[in-house]
N, C-alpha and C positions, 0 to 999 in steps of 0.2 A: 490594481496591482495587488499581486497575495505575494506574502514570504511563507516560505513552509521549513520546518526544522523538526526533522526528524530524532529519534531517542527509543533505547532499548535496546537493541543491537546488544551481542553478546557471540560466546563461546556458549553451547550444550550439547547434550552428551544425545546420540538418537534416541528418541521417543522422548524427548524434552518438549517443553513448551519454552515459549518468549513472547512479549506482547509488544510491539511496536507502536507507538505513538507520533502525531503530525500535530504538532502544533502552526494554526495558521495566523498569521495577521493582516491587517486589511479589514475592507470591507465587505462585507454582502458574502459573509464566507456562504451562508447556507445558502447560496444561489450560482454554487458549483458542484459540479459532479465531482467527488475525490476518486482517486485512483492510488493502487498499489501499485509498482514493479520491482523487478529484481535484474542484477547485472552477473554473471556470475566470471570469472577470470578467462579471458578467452572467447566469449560469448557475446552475444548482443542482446540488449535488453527487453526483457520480455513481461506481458502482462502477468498481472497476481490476481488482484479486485478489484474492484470497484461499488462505488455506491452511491447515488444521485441526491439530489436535494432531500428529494422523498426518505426518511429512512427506510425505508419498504424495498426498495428496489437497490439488488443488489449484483453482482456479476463476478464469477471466477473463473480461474482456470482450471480448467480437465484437473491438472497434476494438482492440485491443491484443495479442490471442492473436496467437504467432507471433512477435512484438516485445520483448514485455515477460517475465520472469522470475522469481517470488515463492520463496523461501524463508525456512526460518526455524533457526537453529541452539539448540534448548531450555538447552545447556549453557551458552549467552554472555546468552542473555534478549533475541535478536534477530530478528528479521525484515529482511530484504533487496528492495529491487524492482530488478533490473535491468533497463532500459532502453535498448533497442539501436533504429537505425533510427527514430531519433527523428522528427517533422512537427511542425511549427508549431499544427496542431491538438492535440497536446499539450500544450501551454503551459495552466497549472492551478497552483493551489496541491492541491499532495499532501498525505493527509494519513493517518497510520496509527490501526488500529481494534482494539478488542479484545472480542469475547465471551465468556461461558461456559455461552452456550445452545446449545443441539441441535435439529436436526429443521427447522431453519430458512434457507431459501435464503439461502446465505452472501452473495448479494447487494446481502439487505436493510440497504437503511444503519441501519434504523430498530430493526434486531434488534441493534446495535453499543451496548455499554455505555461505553465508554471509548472517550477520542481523543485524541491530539496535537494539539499544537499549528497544526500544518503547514510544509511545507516549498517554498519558489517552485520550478517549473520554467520557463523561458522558454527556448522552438526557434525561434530565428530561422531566416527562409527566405534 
């Protein structure tokens, strides 16, 4: 069992940054793949990042590669999203993900056993 609780979430202006953070608890956190998503009002939810036990091995979305940031530090039981170069089409509730399956496209939301709560982002233009 992992609890995750997300933080950071905010209001910025475009071309802002915000850094999101996952605090996990439980055990064997570094023997899950973490995952990002976002919900946005109207929408259904969709992938962000990802990044596997490995810190090395990481995965984004089209619309965010380049922008966005995922790591994860196993000794603190955290996961990070930095977010630079923010757009108003980012505006979403965030939310952090956890597996401890294998062999499966880290994008699938539906591969994700655990979730947070979520966290608001809103990019004003």
């Amino acid at each position: 069992q992992v609890q995750l609780v997300e933080s950071g979430g905010g209001l910025v202006q475009a071309g802002g940054s915000l850094r999101l953070s996952c605090a996990a608890s439980g055990r064997a956190f570094n023997n899950y793949l973490m995952g990002w998503f976002r919900q946005a009002p109207g929408k259904g939810r969709e992938f962000v990042a990802a990044i596997s036990r490995n810190p090395g091995n990481t995965y984004y979305a089209d619309s965010v590669k380049g922008r966005f940031t995922i790591s994860r530090d196993n000794s603190k039981n955290m996961v990070d999203l930095q977010m630079n170069s923010l757009k108003p089409e980012d505006t979403a509730a965030y939310y952090c993900a956890a597996r401890d399956s294998w062999g499966i496209d880290p994008r699938m939301l539906s591969s994700y056993k655990y979730w947070g709560q979520g966290t608001q982002v809103t990019v004003s233009s």
